[in-house]
C-alpha positions as CSV (number, residue, x, y, z in Angstrom):
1,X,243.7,44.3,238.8
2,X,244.0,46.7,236.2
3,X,241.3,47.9,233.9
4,X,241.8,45.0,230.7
5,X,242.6,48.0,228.2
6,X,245.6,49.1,226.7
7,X,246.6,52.1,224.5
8,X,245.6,51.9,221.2
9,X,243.6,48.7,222.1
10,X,240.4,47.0,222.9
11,X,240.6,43.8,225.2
12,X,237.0,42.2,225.8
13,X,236.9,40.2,228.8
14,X,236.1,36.6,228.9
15,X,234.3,37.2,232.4
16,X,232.0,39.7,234.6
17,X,234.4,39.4,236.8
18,X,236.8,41.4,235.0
19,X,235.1,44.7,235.2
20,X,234.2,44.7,238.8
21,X,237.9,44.5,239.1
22,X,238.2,47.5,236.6
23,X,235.3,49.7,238.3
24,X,237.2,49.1,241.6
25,X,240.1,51.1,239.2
26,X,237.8,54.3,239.0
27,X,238.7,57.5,240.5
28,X,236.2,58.0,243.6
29,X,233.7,60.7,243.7
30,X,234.7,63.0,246.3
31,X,231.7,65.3,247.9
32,X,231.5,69.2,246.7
33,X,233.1,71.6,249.5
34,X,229.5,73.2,251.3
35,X,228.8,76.7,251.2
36,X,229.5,78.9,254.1
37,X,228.6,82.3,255.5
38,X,231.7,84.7,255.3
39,X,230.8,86.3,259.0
40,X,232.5,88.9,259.6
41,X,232.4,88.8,263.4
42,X,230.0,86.1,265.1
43,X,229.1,88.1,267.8
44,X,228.0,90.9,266.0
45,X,225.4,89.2,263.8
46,X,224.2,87.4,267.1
47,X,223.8,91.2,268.1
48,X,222.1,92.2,265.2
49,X,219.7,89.2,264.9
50,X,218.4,89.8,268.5
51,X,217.4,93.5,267.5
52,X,216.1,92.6,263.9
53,X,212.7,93.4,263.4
54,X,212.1,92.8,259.9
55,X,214.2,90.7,257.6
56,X,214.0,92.3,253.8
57,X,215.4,89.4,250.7
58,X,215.9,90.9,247.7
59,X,217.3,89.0,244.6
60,X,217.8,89.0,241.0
61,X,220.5,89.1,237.8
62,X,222.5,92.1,238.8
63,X,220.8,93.4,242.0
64,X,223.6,94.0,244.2
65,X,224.2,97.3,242.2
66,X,220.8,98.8,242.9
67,X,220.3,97.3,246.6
68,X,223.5,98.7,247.0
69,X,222.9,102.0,246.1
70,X,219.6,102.3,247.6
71,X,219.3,100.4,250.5
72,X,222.3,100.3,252.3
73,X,222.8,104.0,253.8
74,X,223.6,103.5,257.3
75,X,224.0,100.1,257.3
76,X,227.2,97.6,258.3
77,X,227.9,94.5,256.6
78,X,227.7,91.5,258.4
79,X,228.6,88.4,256.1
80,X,228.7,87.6,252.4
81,X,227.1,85.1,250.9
82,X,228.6,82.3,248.9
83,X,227.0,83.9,245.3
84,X,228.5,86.2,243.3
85,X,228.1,89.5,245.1
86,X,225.8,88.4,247.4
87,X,226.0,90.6,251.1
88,X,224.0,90.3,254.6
89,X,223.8,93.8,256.0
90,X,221.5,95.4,259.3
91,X,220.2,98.8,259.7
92,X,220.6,99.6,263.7
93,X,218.6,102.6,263.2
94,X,215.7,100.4,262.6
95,X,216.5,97.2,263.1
96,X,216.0,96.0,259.3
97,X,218.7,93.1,258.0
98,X,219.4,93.0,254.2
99,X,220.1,90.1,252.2
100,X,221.1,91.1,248.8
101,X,221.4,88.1,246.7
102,X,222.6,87.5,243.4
103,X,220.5,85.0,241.7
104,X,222.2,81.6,241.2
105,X,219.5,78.7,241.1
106,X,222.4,75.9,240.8
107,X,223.4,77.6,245.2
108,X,219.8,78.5,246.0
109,X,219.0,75.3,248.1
110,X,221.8,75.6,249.9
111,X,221.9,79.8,250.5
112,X,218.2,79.0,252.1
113,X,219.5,76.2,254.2
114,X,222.5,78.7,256.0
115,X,219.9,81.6,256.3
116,X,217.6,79.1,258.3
117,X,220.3,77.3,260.3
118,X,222.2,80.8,261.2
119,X,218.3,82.1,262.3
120,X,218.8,84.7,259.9
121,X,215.3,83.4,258.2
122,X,213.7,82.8,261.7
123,X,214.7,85.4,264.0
124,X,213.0,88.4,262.4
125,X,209.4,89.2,263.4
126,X,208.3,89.7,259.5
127,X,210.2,88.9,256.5
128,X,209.7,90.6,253.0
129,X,211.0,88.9,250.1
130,X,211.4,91.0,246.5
131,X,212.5,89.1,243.7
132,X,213.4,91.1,240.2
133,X,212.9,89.0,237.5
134,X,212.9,89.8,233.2
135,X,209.1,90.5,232.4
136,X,209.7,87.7,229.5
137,X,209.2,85.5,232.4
138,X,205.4,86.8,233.2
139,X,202.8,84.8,231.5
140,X,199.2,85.7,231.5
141,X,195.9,85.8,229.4
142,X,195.9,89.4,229.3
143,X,199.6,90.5,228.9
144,X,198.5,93.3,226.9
145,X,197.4,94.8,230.5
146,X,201.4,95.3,231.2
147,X,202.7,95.1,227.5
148,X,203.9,98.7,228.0
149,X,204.6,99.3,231.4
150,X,208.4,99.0,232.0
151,X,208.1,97.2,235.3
152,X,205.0,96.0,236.8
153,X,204.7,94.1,240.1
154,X,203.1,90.9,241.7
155,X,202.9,89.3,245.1
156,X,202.1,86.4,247.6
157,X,200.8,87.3,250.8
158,X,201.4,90.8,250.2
159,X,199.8,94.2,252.3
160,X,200.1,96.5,249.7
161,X,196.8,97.0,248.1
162,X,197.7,98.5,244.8
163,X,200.0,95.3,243.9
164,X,198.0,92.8,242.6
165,X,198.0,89.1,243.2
166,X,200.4,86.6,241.2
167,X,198.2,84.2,239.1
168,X,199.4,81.1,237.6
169,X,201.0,79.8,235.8
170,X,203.6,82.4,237.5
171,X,206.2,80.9,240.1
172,X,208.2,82.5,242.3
173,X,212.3,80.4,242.6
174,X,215.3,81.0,243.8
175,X,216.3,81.9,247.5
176,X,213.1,83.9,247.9
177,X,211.2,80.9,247.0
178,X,212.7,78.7,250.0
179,X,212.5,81.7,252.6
180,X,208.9,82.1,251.6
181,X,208.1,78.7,251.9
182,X,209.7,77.6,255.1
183,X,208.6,80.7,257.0
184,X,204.9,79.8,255.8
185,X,205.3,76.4,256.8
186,X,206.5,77.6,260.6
187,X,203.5,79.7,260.7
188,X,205.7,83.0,260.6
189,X,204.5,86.4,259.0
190,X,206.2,87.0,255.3
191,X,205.1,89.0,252.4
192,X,206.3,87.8,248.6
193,X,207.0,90.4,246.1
194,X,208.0,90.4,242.5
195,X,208.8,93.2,240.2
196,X,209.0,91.9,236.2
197,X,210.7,94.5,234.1
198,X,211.9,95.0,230.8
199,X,215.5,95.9,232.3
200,X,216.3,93.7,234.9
201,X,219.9,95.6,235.3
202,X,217.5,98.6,236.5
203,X,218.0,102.2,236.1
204,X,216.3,105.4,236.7
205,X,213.1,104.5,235.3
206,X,212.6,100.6,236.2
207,X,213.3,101.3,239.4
208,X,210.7,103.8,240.6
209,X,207.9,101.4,241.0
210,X,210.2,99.1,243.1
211,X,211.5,102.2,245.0
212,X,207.9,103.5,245.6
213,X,206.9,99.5,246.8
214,X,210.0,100.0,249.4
215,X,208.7,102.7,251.0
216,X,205.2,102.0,250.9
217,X,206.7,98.5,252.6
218,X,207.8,101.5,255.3
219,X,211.6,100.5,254.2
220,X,213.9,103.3,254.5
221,X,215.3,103.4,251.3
222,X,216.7,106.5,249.0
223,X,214.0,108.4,247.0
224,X,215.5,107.8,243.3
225,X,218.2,105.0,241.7
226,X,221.2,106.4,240.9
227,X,222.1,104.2,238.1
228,X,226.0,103.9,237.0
229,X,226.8,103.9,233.3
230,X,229.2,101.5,232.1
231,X,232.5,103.6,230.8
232,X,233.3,101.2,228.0
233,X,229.6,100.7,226.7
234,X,226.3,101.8,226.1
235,X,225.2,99.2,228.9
236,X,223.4,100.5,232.2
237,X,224.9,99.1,235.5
């Protein structure tokens, strides 16, 4: 039975019974497609993944044009991931995999979920996670401490003894968040990282305390950001 309206009109029903015939009219909810890998060639990630040593995470609005830039010399690209310009890449030369994510909190749950079932999270013997996030996010008592520094960092676990230790009410989210977590919860080694700056598009300056975290982390990675300027702005890239 059809639903008891017509156009232009507004027929109330004499009976409940009507409407479980109309809701039996609505269109059904149909699930949303799941996210996939884009692997490039199955056999070569399998390849890289037995020779991966450490696993390096690094997310954030607009990262892929720094972790491009500075991270990816040598390296081949094994898969995208399904945000934005998101890109799994491994380092033979040292046996490092990168995942470079775009931060998209609405795909997070799911990104985690694929880098745990491919063994991407679980295969490496250490996993470093670096997430760049706007310092308007960094709440403290004593924010005057890092009022003028342009990017100041935090971390969870971490080695690196000049970095000091996240406090609350600071969180970490994202795909770093669920990595973190579920290789803490196996018992496996990770380290969390966070880097808060006033320019979370980076350029030459923001970026020299992260590059200078990188290779203290003993990550091969260039000595200075080579920022791009925008053409048709005043924007950094």
């Amino acid at each position: 039975m059809s639903c008891p309206f017509g156009f232009g009109e507004l027929n109330i029903p004499s009976s409940r019974a009507f409407w479980d015939d109309c809701d039996e009219d609505e269109i059904p909810s149909t699930e949303p497609e799941k996210l996939q890998l884009s692997i490039a060639s199955r056999e070569e990630l399998d390849k890289a993944l037995s020779k991966t040593n450490l696993l390096l995470v690094i997310e954030g609005l607009n990262v892929s044009n720094f972790a491009e830039s500075v991270l990816l010399k040598d390296s081949k690209k094994l898969a995208g991931i399904p945000s934005k310009k998101s890109s799994l890449h491994f380092r033979a030369s040292n046996g490092t995999m990168i995942a470079i994510v775009e931060e998209d909190l609405s795909k997070s749950g799911e990104i985690t979920e694929l880098l745990i079932s491919e063994k991407i999270a679980s295969a490496p013997k250490e996993v470093i996670t670096l997430s760049i996030k706007p310092k308007v996010d960094y709440k403290s008592e004593n924010i005057n401490a890092v009022r003028d520094e342009i990017t100041f960092l935090r971390s969870l676990g971490g080695k690196v003894n000049y970095v000091e230790s996240l406090e609350a009410p600071n969180f970490i989210c994202g795909v770093t968040a669920g990595i973190a977590s579920w290789r803490f919860s196996e018992g496996l080694k990770v380290q969390v990282f966070l880097a808060y700056t006033d320019n979370v598009a980076l350029d030459y300056l923001a970026a020299k305390p992260i590059i200078k975290l990188l290779h203290d982390l003993d990550i091969d990675c260039a000595e200075i950001y080579n920022f791009k300027k925008s053409d048709d702005s005043h924007l950094y890239m």
